[in-house]
C-alpha positions, -999 to +999 in steps of 0.1 A: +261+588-340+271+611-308+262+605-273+231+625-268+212+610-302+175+590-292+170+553-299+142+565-329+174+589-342+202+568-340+171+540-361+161+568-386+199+574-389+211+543-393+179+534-420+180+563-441+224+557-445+216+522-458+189+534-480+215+556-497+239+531-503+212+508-520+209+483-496+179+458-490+163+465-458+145+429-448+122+427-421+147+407-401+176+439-408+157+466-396+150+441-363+185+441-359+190+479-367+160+486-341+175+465-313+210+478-316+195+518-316+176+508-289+207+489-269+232+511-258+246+474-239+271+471-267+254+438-276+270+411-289+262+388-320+246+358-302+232+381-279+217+398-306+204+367-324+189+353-293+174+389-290+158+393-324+148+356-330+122+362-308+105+385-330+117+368-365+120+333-354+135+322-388+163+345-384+199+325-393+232+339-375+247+345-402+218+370-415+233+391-381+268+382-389+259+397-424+237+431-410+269+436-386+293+436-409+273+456-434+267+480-405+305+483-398+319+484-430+294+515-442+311+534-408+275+534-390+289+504-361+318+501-343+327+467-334+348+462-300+371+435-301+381+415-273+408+386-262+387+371-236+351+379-244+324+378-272+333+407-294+304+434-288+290+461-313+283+499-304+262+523-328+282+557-309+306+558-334+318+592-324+348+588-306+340+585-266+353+562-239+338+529-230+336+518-192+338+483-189+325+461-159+351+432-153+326+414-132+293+410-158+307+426-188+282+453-190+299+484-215+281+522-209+297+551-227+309+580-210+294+611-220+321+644-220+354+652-236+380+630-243+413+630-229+434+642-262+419+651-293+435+640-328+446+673-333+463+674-298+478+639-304+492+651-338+504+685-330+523+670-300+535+635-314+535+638-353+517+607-350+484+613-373+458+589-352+430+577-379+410+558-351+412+555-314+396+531-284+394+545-250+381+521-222+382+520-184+380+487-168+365+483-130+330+478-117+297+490-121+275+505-100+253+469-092+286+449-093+301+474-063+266+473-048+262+431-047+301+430-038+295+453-009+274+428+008 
């Protein structure tokens, strides 16, 4: 999904690429496919079952563990793994760069060009990248603002 896509696109997207594939959409998959096209917070999974058990309240965690991984392993999610934090998922599978606040964890994507392309990295390296993670680290705008005080 690119940068600019809508919450009902990114949904209808995410939706009609399951349906393809011949998966069962429950009631309690398409809550977690709405939240996540409608959370560009790079939730993560207990977030995310906190989240949608209020609506389905006999939701298990391993029902998200399951939609997640069914998510990521069709190419429609892109899971962010970390050392020292929950891992998080983002449905902007395109390749962008991620800023990350060190202070509340908050992710936003940064809309624009990327540094190098695959091309670029190929034709100057030889190295053929297949899949790439660009993140800046800092602060976000509330962060600065409460820190400021």
């Amino acid at each position: 999904m690119n940068l600019s896509a809508t919450p009902e696109e990114i949904e209808r997207k995410l939706i009609k690429s399951l349906r393809e594939k011949g998966y069962k959409l429950t009631s309690q998959r398409l809550e977690i496919i709405g939240l996540l096209a409608r959370d560009m917070t790079h939730p993560g999974a207990t977030d995310l079952f906190r989240r949608v058990r209020k609506r389905v309240p006999r939701i298990s965690m391993s029902t998200v563990y399951y939609t997640l991984d069914m998510l990521k392993k069709e190419g429609l999610l892109r899971e962010l793994e970390f050392y020292d934090r929950d891992n998080r998922y983002d449905v902007t599978v395109a390749d962008h760069i991620n800023l990350i606040c060190r202070k509340c964890g908050k992710i936003a994507d940064l809309p624009g060009e990327l540094p190098f392309s695959t091309e670029a990295v190929l034709k100057k390296t030889g190295f053929q990248p297949v899949a790439m993670r660009y993140e800046y680290y800092g602060y976000c705008k509330e962060c600065r603002r409460k820190r400021a005080r």
